[in-house]
C-alpha positions as CSV (number, residue, x, y, z in Angstrom):
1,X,113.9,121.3,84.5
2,X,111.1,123.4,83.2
3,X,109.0,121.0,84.9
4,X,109.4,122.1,88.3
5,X,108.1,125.3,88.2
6,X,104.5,124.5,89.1
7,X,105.6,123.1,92.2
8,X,108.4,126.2,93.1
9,X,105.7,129.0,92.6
10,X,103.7,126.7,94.8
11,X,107.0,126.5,97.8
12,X,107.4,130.2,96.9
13,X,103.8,131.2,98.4
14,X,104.3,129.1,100.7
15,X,107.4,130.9,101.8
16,X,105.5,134.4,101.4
17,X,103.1,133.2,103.8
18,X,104.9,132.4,106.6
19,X,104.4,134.4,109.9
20,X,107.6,133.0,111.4
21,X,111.1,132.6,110.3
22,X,111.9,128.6,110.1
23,X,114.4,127.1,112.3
24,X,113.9,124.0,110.8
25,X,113.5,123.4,107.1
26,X,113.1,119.7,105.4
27,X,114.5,120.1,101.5
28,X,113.9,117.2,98.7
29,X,111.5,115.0,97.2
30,X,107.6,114.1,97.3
31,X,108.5,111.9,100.1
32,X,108.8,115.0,102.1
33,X,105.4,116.8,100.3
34,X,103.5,113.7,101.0
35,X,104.4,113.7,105.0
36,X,101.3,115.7,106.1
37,X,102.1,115.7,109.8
38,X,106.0,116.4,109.3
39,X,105.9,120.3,110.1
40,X,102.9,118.8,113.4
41,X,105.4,116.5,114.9
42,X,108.3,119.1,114.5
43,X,106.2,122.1,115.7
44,X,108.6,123.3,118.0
45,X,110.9,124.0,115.6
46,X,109.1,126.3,113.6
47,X,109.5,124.1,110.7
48,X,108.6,124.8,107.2
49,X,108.6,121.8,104.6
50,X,110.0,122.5,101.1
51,X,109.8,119.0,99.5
52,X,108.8,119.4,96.0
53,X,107.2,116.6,93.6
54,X,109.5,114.0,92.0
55,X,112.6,116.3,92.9
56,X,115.9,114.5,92.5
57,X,119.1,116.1,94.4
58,X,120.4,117.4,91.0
59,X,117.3,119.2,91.6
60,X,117.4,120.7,95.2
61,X,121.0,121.8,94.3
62,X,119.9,123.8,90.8
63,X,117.0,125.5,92.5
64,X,118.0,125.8,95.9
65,X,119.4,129.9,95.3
66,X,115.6,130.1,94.2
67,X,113.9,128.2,96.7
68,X,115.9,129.1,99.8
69,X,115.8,133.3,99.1
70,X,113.7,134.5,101.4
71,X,114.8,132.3,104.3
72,X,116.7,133.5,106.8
73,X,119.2,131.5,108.6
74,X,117.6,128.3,110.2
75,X,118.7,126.4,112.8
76,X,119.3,123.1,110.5
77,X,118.1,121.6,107.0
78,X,117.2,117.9,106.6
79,X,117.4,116.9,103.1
80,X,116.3,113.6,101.9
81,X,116.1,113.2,98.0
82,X,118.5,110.7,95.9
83,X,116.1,108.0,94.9
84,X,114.8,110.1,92.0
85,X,118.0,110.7,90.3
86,X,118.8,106.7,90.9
87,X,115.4,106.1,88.7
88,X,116.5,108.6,86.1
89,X,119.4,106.6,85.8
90,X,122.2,108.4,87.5
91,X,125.3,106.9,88.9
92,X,125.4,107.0,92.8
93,X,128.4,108.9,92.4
94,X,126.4,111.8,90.5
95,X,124.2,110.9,93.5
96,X,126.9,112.0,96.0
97,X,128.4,115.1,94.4
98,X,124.7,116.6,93.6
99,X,124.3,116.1,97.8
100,X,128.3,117.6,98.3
101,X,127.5,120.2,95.8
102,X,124.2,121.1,97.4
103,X,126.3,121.3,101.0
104,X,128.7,124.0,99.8
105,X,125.5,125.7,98.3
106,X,124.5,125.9,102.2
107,X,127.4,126.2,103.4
108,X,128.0,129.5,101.3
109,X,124.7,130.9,102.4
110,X,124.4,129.6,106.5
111,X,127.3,128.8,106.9
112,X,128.3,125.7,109.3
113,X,124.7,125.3,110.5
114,X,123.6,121.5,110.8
115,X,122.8,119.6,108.1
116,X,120.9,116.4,108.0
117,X,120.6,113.3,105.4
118,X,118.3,110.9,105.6
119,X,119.4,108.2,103.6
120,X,117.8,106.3,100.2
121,X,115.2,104.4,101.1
122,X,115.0,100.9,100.3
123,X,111.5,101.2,97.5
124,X,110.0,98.0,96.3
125,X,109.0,100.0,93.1
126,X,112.7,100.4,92.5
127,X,114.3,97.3,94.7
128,X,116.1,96.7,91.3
129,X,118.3,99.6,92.3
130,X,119.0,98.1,95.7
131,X,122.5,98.1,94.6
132,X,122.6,101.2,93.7
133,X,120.9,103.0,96.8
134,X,123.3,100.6,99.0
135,X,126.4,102.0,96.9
136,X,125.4,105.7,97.5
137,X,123.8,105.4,100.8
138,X,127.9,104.1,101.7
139,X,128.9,106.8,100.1
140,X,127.0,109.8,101.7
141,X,127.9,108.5,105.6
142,X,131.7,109.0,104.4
143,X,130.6,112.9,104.2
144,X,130.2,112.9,108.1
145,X,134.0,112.7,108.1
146,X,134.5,115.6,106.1
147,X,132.0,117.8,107.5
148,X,131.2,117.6,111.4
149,X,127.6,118.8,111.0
150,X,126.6,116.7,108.3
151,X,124.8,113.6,110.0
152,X,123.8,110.5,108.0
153,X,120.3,109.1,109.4
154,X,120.0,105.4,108.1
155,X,116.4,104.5,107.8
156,X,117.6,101.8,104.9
157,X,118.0,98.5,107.4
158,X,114.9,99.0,109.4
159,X,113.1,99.2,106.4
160,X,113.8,95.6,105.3
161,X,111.8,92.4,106.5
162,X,113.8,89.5,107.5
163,X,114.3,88.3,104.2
164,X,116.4,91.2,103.6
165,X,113.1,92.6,101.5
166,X,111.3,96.0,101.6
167,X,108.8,95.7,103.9
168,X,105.0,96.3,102.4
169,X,103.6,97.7,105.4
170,X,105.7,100.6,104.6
171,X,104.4,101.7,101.6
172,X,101.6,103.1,99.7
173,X,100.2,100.8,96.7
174,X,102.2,102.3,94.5
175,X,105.7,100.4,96.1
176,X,107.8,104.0,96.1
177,X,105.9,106.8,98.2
178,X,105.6,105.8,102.2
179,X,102.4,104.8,104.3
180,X,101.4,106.1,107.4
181,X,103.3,103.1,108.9
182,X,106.3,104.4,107.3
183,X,106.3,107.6,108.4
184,X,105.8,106.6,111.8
185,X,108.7,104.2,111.6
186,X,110.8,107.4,110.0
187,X,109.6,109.6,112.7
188,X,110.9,106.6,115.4
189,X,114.3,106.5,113.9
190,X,114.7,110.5,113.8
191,X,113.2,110.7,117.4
192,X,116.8,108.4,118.4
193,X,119.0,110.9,117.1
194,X,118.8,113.6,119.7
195,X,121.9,114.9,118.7
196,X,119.6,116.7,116.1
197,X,116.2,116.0,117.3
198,X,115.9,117.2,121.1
199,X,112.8,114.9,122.4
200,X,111.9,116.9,124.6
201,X,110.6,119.2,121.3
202,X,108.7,115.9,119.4
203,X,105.1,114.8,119.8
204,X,103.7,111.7,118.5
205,X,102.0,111.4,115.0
């Protein structure tokens, strides 16, 4: 995973830089990196955004001792990664013991803080994994009855034209990385669950 480091120096700094410990931190993949406004419309929470480019959850569990070092205990992680690991051609069950493996990692550190999951998006650069991202989306929810702050945010459905197809709008040319539209829809569906998101804390992109 030699590959990564480029982009770990660069959280690292990051990190060093801070002149506030986070209460919120959002872990995983470029999908995270490439939401600009993320730590703007979460401001409240003194967030800090640690997504990492083409970072897969086998990933953000192996480096997470590294990446997480310096921060204190937040308040609550949100994790979204998964769809990597599906295009590297892991099972969805590898899928879902990378994310339960990544848990007890937090768990050990923080303890029973909140923990967030926002589900697999529905791509069209990798709709021929649809199956896939269904089987281990099905699969991470169950983890909400084993742990009672682990909460499953499904962005999958809303994402999906009437046809039952991803919908373009939502995406950058490239089919896989989100639009502007997308994030906006994302920040509409984490705005609804106030048992993590208070609104009174959110702004508007």
């Amino acid at each position: 995973m030699f590959w990564y480091h480029q982009e770990l120096e660069r959280l690292e700094k990051e990190i060093d830089a801070l002149e506030y410990n986070p209460k919120f931190v959002f872990y995983g993949s470029s999908t995270f990196t490439q939401w600009h406004e993320l730590t703007t419309v979460f401001k409240e929470y003194n967030p800090v955004n640690l997504g990492f480019g083409g970072s897969t959850l086998a990933a953000c569990t192996w480096f997470f001792d590294r990446v997480f070092d310096k921060i204190k205990k937040p308040e609550a992680i949100v994790i979204y990664a998964g769809d990597n690991d599906l295009g590297d051609g892991r099972h969805p069950e590898e899928v879902v013991l990378f994310l339960e493996n990544l848990l007890r990692k937090i768990r050990a550190k923080y303890g029973n803080i909140p923990c967030s999951y926002i589900s697999i998006k529905p791509s069209i650069n990798r709709w021929h994994l649809s199956g896939s991202i269904r089987y281990a989306n099905s699969n991470i929810k169950e983890i909400e009855f084993k742990d009672a702050n682990f909460h499953y945010v499904s962005i999958y459905d809303e994402m999906l034209d009437e046809n039952g197809y991803p919908k373009a709008i939502y995406f950058v040319q490239d089919g896989l990385h989100l639009s502007k539209k997308g994030y906006e829809l994302w920040l509409e569906i984490l705005r609804s669950h106030t048992e993590i998101f208070p609104e009174k804390f959110l702004v508007k992109l």
